[in-house]
N, C-alpha and C positions, 0 to 999 in steps of 0.2 A: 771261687765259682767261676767256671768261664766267661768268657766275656758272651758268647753265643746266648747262652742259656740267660743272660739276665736281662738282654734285648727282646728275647721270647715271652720272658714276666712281663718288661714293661709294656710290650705292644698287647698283649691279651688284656692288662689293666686298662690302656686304651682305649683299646673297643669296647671292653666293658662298660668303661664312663661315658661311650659314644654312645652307643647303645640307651644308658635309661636316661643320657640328655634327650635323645629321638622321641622318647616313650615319653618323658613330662612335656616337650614341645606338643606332642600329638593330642596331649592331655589339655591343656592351657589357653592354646589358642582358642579352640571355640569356645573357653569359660568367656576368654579379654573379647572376644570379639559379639559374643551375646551381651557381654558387660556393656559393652564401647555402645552399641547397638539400644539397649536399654536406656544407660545413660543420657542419649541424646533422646530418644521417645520423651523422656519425663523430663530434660530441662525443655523440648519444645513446646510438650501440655502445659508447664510452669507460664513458659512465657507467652501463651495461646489466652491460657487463662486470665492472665494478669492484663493483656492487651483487652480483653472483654472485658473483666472489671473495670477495667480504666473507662472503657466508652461506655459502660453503665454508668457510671456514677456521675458521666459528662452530661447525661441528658438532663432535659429541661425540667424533668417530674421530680429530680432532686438537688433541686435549684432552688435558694431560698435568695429570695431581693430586699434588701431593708424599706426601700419606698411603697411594698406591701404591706410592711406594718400595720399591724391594726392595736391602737394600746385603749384600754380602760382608763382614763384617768377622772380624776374626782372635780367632782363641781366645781371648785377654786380652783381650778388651771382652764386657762380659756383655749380657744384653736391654734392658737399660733404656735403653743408646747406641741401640739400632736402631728402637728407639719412639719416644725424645725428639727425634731426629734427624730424622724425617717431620713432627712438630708443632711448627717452627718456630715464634713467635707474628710473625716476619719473612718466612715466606713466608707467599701466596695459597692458596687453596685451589685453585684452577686455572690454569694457564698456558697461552696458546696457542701451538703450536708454530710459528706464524708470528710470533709477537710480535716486537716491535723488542728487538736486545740483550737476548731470553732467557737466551742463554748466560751473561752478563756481569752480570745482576742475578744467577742462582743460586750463579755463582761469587760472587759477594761474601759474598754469605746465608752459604753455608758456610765461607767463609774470614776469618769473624771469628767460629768457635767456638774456645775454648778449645781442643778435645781435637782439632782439625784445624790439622796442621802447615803442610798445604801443599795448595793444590788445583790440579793437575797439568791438569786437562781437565775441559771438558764441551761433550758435544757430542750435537746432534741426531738421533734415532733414528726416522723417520717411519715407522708415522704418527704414534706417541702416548707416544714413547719418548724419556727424556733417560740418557746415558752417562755418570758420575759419577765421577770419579777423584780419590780425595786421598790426599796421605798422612798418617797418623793421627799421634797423637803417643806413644809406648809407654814405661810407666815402665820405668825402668833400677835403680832402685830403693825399699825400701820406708825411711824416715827415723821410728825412733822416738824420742819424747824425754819422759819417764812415764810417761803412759796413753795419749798422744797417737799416734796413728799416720798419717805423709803418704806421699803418694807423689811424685816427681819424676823428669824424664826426662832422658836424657844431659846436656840444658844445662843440668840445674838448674833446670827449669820447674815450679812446682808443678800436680798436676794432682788433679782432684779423685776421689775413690776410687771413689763411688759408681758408678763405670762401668764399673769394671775387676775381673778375678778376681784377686782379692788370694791365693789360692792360686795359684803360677803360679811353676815351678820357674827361668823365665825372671828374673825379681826380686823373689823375695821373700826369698832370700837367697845372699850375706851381708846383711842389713841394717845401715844406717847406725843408730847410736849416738850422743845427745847428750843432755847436760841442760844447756847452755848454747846454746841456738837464738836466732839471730837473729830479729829480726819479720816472722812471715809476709806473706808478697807475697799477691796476689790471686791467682785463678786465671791460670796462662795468662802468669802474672809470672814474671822468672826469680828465684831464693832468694838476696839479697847475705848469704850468709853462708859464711865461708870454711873452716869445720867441714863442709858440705853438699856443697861441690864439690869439697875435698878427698878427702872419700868417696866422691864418686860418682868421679873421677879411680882413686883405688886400686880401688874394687868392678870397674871396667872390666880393670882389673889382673890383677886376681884372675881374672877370669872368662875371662880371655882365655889365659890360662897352666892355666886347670884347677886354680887351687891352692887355693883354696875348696872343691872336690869332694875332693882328696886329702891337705889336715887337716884334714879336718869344719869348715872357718872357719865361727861363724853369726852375728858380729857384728863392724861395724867401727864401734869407738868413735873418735870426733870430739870430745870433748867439750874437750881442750884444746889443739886447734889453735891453731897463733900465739899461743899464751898466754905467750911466755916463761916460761918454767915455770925455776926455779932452784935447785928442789930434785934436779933431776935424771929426774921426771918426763918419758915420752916424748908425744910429743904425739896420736899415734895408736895403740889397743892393739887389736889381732886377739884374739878373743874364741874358743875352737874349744868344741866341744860337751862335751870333758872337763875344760872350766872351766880350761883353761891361756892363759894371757897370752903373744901374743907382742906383744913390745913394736917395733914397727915403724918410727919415728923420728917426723921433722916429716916437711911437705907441700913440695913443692916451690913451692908458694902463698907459701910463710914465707921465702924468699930465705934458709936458713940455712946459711954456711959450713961450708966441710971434710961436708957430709951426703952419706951415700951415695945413690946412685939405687936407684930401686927395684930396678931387675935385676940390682944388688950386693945389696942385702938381702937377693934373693932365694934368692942362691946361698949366702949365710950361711945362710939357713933350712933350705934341701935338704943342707947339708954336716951341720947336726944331726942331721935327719931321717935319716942316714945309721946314727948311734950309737941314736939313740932311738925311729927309728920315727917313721912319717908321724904317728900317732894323737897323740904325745907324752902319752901318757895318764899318765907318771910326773914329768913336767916341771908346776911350778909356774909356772913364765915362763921365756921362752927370749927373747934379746933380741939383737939384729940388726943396731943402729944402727952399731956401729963394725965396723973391720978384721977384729977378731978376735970372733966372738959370743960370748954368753954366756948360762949358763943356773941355775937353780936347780931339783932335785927336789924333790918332796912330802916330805915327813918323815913317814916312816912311823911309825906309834901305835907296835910293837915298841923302836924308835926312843928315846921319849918315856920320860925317867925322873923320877918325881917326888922334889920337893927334901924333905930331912929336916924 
């Protein structure tokens, strides 16, 4: 083929290809350029928007402050829980109620206080409202041991006083009794001492049966729990308000053979109380621990003869 004739094919291919590149350019650009054009309209609205929401959710109407708090709390927790409890030094002074994981930082905040057993909920109240739900922890009893006065709750937790109405027909008595206490735990710790749960075990006892209201019980001595005691000694002594002993046995804590349970002793104690009266006010110690109880009266001063 001449050489003429194949520079003639190649240049018409050329123009050709020139050609429908011209006609897609003439196509394309106004698609790229409405594109381009588009594109920047919606990321501006994106970021128009986004700047709005931002400064709504800044204002003050969805603003919640913990020192607004307002908490419901039960008769046995006195003012000083409902003050200390808004001035966390772990919460913020403000939170927004759009914040990320609101709920989930205040639920912690509160769920590593001592006197907060359990925090049940919290939840969003819009606009400027958080919904607070815990359960508290509530002594079951007060644990004396000389001057010393604690309080602790069903588990055995020591909790600390200053928060609670230590007048409080709820637990303030019977009280627990010792002068052989274990080392106090920290707040919020449970008490490993087996004098303290022993007691608190029988006070739930008692309180559940009404038998502390009907022989004046106002103390429950612990002091020598598990102590193998060899003298004969009982391990737990019921204290009642006209200074009578009743002598109650060991703990079921103490694994001790042939021991009655308590709802045997107890039927021991009402079978007295049968002869002597709930009050036992003539009874020096009445005592429980076996089959058959036993008791000793006061010795009356008429009684009492002096020796020659």
């Amino acid at each position: 083929m001449p050489l003429m004739m194949q520079f003639s094919i190649l240049s018409a291919f050329v123009s050709a290809f020139s050609g429908k590149i011209h006609v897609i350019k003439r196509t394309l650009y106004p698609f790229f350029f409405r594109f381009v054009v588009s594109s920047c309209i919606i990321i501006f609205m994106i970021w128009g928007i986004q700047k709005i929401w931002y400064s709504l959710i800044e204002l003050s109407i969805f603003q919640v402050s913990p020192a607004t708090f307002s908490f419901h709390t039960p008769s046995w927790m006195n003012d000083h829980f409902t003050d200390d409890i808004k001035h966390l030094v772990a919460l913020n002074d403000q939170y927004g109620m759009y914040e990320d994981n609101l709920t989930k930082k205040i639920a912690e905040i509160y769920g590593r206080l001592v006197l907060v057993k359990n925090v049940e909920s919290v939840k969003r109240v819009f606009p400027n409202k958080l919904a607070i739900k815990f359960v508290l922890r509530k002594p079951i009893a007060i644990v004396k041991s000389r001057n010393n006065l604690y309080l602790v709750d069903h588990e055995g937790v020591l909790l600390p006083k200053e928060y609670y109405t230590l007048k409080n027909t709820e637990y303030d008595s019977p009280y627990i009794q010792s002068n052989k206490l274990a080392r106090l735990p920290l707040y919020g710790k449970e008490w490993d001492d087996k004098g303290v749960k022993a007691g608190i075990a029988l006070v739930k006892f008692l309180r559940a049966n009404n038998i502390h209201n009907i022989f004046k019980i106002v103390s429950v001595d612990v002091s020598n729990v598990c102590k193998r005691n060899s003298a004969g000694q009982s391990d737990i002594v019921l204290w009642t308000e006209n200074n009578t002993q009743i002598r109650w046995g060991c703990s079921p804590l103490c694994n001790e053979q042939n021991e009655l349970s308590d709802e045997e002793k107890l039927q021991n104690l009402l079978s007295i109380a049968k002869t002597e009266g709930t009050n036992l006010r003539l009874m020096e110690y009445v005592d429980v621990r076996w089959k058959k109880p036993l008791g000793k009266r006061w010795v009356k001063s008429n009684d009492i003869t002096e020796e020659p």
